[in-house]
VOGU-3710 file (C-alpha; in Angstrom, 3 decimals, decimal comma):
1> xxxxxxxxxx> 0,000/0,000/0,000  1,508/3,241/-0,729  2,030/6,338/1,184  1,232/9,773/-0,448  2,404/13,382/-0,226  -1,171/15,485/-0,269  -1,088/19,068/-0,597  -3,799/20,823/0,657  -5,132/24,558/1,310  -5,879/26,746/3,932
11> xxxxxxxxxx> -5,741/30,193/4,761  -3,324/32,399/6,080  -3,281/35,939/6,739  -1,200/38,374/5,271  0,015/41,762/6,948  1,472/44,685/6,566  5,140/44,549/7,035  5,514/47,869/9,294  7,286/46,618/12,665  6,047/48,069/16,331
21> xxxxxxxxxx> 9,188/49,369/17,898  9,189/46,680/20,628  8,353/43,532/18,905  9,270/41,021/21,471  7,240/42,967/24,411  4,165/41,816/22,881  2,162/39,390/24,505  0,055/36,483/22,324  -3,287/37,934/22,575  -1,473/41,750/21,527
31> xxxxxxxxxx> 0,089/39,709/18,485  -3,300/38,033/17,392  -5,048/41,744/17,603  -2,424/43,070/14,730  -3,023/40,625/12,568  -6,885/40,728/12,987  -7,097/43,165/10,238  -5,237/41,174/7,682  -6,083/40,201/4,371  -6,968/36,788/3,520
41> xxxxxxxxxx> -5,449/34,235/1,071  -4,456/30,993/0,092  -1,850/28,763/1,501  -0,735/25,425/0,474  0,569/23,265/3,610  1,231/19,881/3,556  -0,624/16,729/4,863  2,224/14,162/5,211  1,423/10,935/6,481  3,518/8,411/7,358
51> xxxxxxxxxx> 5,979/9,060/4,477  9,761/8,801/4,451  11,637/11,872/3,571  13,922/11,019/0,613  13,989/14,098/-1,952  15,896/16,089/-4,431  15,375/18,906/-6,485  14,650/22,895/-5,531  13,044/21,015/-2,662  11,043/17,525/-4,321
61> xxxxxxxxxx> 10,774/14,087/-3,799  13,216/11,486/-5,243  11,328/8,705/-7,018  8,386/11,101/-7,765  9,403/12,500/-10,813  8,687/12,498/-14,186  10,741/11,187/-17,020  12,122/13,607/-19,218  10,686/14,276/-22,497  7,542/12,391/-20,773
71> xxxxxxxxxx> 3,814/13,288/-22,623  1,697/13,818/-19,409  -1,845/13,123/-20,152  -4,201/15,876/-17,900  -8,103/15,721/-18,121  -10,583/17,314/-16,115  -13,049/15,253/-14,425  -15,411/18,448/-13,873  -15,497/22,265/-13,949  -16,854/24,338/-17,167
81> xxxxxxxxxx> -14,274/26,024/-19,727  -13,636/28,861/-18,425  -11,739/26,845/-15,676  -10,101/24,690/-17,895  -8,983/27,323/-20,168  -7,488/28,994/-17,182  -6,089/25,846/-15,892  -4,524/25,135/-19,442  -2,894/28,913/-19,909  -0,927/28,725/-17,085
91> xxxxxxxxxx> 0,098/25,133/-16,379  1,929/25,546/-19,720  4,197/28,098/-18,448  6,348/24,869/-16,499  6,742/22,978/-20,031  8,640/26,418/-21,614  11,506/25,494/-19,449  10,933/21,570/-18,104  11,407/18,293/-21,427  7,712/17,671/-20,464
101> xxxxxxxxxx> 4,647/17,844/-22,934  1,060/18,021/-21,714  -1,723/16,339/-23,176  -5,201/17,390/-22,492  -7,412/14,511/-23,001  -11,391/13,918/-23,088  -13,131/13,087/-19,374  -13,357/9,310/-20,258  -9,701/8,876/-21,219  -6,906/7,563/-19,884
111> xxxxxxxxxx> -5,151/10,559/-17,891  -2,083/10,408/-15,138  -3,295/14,110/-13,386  -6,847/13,935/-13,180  -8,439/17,715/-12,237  -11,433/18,811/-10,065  -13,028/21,712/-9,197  -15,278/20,341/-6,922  -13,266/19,536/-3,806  -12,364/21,438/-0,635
121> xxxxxxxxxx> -9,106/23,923/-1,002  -6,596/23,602/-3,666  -4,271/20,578/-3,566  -1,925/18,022/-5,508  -0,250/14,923/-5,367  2,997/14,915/-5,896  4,634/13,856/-8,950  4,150/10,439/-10,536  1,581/9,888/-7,202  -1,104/11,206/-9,118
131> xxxxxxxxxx> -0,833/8,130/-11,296  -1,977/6,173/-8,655  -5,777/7,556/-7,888  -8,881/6,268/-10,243  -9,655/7,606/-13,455  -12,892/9,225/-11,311  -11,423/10,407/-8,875  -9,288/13,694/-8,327  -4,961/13,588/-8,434  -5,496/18,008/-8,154
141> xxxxxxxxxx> -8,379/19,934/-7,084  -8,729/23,980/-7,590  -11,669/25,682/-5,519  -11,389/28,930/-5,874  -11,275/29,319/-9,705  -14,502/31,010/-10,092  -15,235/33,774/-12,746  -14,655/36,539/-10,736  -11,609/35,366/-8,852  -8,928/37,594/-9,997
151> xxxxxxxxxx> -6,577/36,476/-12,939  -3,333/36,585/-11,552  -3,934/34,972/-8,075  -5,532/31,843/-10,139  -2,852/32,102/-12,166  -0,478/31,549/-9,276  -2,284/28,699/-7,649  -2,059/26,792/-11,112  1,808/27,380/-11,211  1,941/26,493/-7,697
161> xxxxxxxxxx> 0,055/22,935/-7,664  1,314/22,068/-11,078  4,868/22,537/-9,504  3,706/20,156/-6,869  2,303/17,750/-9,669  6,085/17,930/-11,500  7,327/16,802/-7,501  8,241/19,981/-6,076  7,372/20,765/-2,316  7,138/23,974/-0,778
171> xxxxxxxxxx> 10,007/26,346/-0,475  9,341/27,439/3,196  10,901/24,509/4,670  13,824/24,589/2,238  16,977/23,167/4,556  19,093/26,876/3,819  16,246/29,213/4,920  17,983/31,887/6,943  14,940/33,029/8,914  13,900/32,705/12,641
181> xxxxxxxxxx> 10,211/31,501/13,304  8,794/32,809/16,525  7,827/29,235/17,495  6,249/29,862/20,490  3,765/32,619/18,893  3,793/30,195/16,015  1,978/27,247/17,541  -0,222/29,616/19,615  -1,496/31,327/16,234  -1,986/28,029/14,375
191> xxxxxxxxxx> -4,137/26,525/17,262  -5,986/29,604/17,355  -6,536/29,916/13,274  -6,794/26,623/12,802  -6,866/24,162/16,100  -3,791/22,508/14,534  -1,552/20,841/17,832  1,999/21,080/17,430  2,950/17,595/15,896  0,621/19,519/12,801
201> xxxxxxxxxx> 2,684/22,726/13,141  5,783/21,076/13,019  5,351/19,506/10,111  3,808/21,467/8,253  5,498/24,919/9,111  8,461/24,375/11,744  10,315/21,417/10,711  13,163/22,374/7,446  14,286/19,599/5,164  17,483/18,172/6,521
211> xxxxxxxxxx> 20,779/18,879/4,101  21,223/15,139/4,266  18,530/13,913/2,809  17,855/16,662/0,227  19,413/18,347/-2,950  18,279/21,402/-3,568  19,197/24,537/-4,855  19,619/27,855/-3,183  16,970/29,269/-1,202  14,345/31,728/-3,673
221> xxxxxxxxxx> 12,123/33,427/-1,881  10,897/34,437/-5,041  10,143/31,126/-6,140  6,334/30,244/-6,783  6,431/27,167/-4,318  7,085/30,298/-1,480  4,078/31,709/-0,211  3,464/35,020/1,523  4,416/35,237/5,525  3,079/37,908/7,448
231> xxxxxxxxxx> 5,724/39,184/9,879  4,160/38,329/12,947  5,405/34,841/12,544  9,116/35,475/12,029  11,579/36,490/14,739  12,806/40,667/13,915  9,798/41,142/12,057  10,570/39,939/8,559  8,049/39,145/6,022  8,098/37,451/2,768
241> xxxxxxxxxx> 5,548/39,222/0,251  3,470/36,704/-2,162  4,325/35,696/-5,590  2,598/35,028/-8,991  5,257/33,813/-11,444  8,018/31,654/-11,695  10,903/32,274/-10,426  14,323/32,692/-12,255  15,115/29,908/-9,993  11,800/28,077/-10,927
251> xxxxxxxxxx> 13,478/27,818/-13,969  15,988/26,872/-13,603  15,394/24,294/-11,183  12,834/22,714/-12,987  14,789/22,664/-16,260  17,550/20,668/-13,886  15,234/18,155/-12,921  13,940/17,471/-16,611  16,527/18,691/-18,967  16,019/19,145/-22,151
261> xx> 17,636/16,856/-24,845  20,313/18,389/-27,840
//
């Protein structure tokens, strides 16, 4: 029976970056109350169970990839087309630089990423895992990718999952990240967002990869697997503002993993 890395969505809040001149003098509840006015948005975080650590990439999963020059099949198992054209415009952007080729096939076809729009939060398998679920059921699911959700922050949920589906994992526990989490303000505001304990929040927030069992490139806080922090979270008030496009390191990394053939 196999194991599988799920990536799943919640929310997290992001704030503005302006630091109050004693920081650390704040107490939980004074913390909370600063970030009560902040805007909402998406956040992948990953469900992990039971699964050995064993990657390599910009931060992904040995034995999940790909094989280069591979023709993905992709089909949608709901939605309307609007959401599939959206889906289809900016997935594409990964093949410009990764020896992949997508094929979009018809609902009853054969298809290794299967796509729904039906399920809660926005999620992937990752990498050749999404081989592994029925031909019904869903390897990704988008929620949010209604017609008035704006263009660009669909467009970087797309690139994000579809990074996940080519075996990449999120950049914010990259082994080289310099920052400092406040980890005792950090468990109190995921229990209070989200009732998470702290095995959740270590896994899914705390914890880095180790150096030993990853290869990876250098840290891009730029990349598209990064999401927003708000600077609550981070010790000396640093923040890391949200993205919507690949990275130069993106890129780069992803052209690594599948290279391209002369």
């Amino acid at each position: 029976m196999k194991n599988y890395l799920l990536l799943s969505c919640v929310l997290l809040f992001s704030c503005s970056t302006e630091s109050p001149e004693s920081p650390r003098e704040l107490t939980m509840g004074e913390k909370m109350a600063k970030m009560e006015s902040c805007d909402i948005e998406n956040i992948c975080t990953t469900i992990e169970p039971e699964m050995s650590r064993n990657q390599t990439g910009r931060v992904s999963y040995k034995g999940l990839y790909w094989k280069p020059g591979q023709t993905i099949k992709i089909k949608f198992i709901d939605g309307v087309s609007y959401q599939h054209d959206r889906v289809k415009k900016y997935a594409s952007e990964w093949t410009k630089y990764a020896n992949l080729k997508f094929e979009w096939v018809e609902p009853n076809a054969y298809a290794e990423i299967k796509i729904s729009f039906k399920g809660k939060g926005n999620w992937s398998l990752v990498g050749i895992n999404s081989e592994d679920t029925r031909q019904n059921e869903p390897s990704m699911n988008f929620s949010n990718l209604s017609k008035n959700y704006n263009e660009e922050e669909g467009g970087e949920v797309i690139l994000h999952e579809f990074g996940h589906a080519l075996g990449l994992e999120h950049e914010l526990q990259h082994p080289l990240k310099s920052f400092q989490w406040d980890i005792p303000f950090v468990y109190y505001y995921y229990d209070y967002r989200y009732k998470w304990n702290k095995e959740k929040v270590d896994l899914n927030v705390i914890n880095k990869f180790s150096i030993n069992e990853v290869d990876y490139d250098a840290f891009d806080k730029e990349s598209i697997m990064m999401y927003s922090i708000p600077s609550g979270l981070i010790l000396d008030y640093i923040s890391f503002s949200r993205t919507y496009k690949l990275s130069q390191g993106d890129k780069k990394s992803i052209a690594k993993i599948y290279p391209k053939t002369n």
